[in-house]
C-alpha positions, 0 to 999 in steps of 0.5 A, spaced: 612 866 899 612 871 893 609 866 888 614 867 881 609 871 876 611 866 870 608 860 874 602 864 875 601 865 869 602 860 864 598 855 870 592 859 873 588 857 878 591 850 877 598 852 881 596 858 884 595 854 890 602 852 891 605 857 892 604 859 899 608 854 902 613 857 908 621 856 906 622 850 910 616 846 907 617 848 900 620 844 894 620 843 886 613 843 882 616 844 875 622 841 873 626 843 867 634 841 864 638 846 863 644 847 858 649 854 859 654 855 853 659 861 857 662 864 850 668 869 851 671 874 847 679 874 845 680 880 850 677 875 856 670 878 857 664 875 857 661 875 852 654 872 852 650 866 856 645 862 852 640 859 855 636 852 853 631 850 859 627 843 857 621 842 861 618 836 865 612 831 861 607 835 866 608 842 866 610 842 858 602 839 857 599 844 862 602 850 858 600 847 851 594 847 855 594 854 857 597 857 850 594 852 845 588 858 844 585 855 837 584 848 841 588 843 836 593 840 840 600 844 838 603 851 839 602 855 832 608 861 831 603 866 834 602 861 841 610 860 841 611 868 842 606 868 845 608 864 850 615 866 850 613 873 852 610 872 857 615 868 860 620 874 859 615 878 863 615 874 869 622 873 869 624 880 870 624 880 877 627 874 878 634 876 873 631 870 869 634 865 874 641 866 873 646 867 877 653 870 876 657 873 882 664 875 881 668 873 887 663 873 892 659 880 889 653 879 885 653 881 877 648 884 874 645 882 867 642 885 862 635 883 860 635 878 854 632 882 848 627 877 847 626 870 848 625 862 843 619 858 846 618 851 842 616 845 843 620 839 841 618 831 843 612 834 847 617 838 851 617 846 853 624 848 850 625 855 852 631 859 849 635 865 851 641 870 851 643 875 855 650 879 857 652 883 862 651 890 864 658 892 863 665 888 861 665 883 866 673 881 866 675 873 867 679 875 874 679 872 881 673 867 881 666 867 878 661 862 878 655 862 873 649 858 875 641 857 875 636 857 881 629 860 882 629 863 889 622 861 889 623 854 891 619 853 886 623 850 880 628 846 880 632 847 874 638 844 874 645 842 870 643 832 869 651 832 866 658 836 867 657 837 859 650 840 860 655 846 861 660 849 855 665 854 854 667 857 849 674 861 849 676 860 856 682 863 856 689 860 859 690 863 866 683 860 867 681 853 870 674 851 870 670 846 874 662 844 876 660 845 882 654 841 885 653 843 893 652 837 898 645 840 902 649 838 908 656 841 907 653 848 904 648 848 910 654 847 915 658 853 911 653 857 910 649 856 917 651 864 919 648 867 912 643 862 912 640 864 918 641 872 916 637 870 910 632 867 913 630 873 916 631 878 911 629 874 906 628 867 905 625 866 898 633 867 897 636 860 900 636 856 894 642 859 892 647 856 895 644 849 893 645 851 886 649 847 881 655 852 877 659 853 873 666 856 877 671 860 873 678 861 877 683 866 873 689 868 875 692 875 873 
């Protein structure tokens, strides 16, 4: 399995090992709690996604570790950029883990410009903001979600309210999904199989916790 460049990074040698594990086997080594603020402009456009990603205990300290360049315990101004630019270099190949479909059709998203590294009770917060390629109009059904095709993070929503939008418009309804790994496995059993085959870092898609718009005409 190809290894997502940000882990390699930020950890080395110390995690470099892990990452080679086939898509059956493999499962979560970082774990982080997301929150997504989905803002809407008037004429029913998106607008923007904010991103706020909060690391587990472990990796936050094997960043700190990696970052902390001048050895006093804490991540400077010049570290947190730092960091945060490496980060938004390893992600550009994996869209920043996002995802947003339209009806089924995935949606390409612009790169955020830059992203916020921060440190906040010892904890890797992580922040940023992006937008789509061109005006994604609110019609049919779009989900937004999060999920690394690695396998190797599981990056997830703990609470519904971890999940805001801000003008949704009144021909929309809204709901959060949270696939059963059994039910999504049972609907998805042709794709999966097509998938494993074609590309199997791909997978964990379908067991993404999202947001799901439905919008009338």
């Amino acid at each position: 399995m190809q290894a997502s460049r940000i882990f390699t990074a930020l950890c080395g040698a110390l995690v470099s090992g892990l990452f080679h594990a086939a898509p059956a086997s493999a499962h979560p080594h970082v774990f982080a709690e997301a929150r997504l603020e989905l803002s809407i402009n008037p004429d029913g456009t998106v607008k923007s996604l904010r991103h706020v990603w909060r690391f587990d205990d472990f990796f936050s300290s094997t960043v700190l570790v990696q970052f902390d360049k001048n050895k006093d315990l804490k991540l400077e101004k010049l570290e947190l950029e730092a960091l945060a630019k490496t980060v938004h270099d390893s992600l550009a190949d994996y869209n920043y883990f996002q995802l947003v479909t339209q009806n089924g059709k995935d949606v390409a998203m612009q790169a955020p410009d830059h992203m916020i590294a921060d440190f906040k009770d010892n904890r890797f917060l992580l922040l940023f903001e992006s937008h789509p390629k061109a005006p994604l109009k609110l019609s049919g059904k779009i989900d937004f979600g999060i999920y690394d095709p690695t396998f190797y993070t599981a990056i997830d929503f703990h609470n519904d309210a971890d999940i805001v939008v801000d003008g949704l418009p009144a021909n929309c309804t809204k709901k959060v999904i949270r696939p059963d790994p059994d039910q999504a496995i049972a609907q998805n059993q042709k794709t999966l199989t097509d998938a494993f085959f074609n590309d199997p870092t791909d997978l964990s898609k379908i067991f993404a916790t999202k947001l799901e718009l439905t919008c009338q005409p």
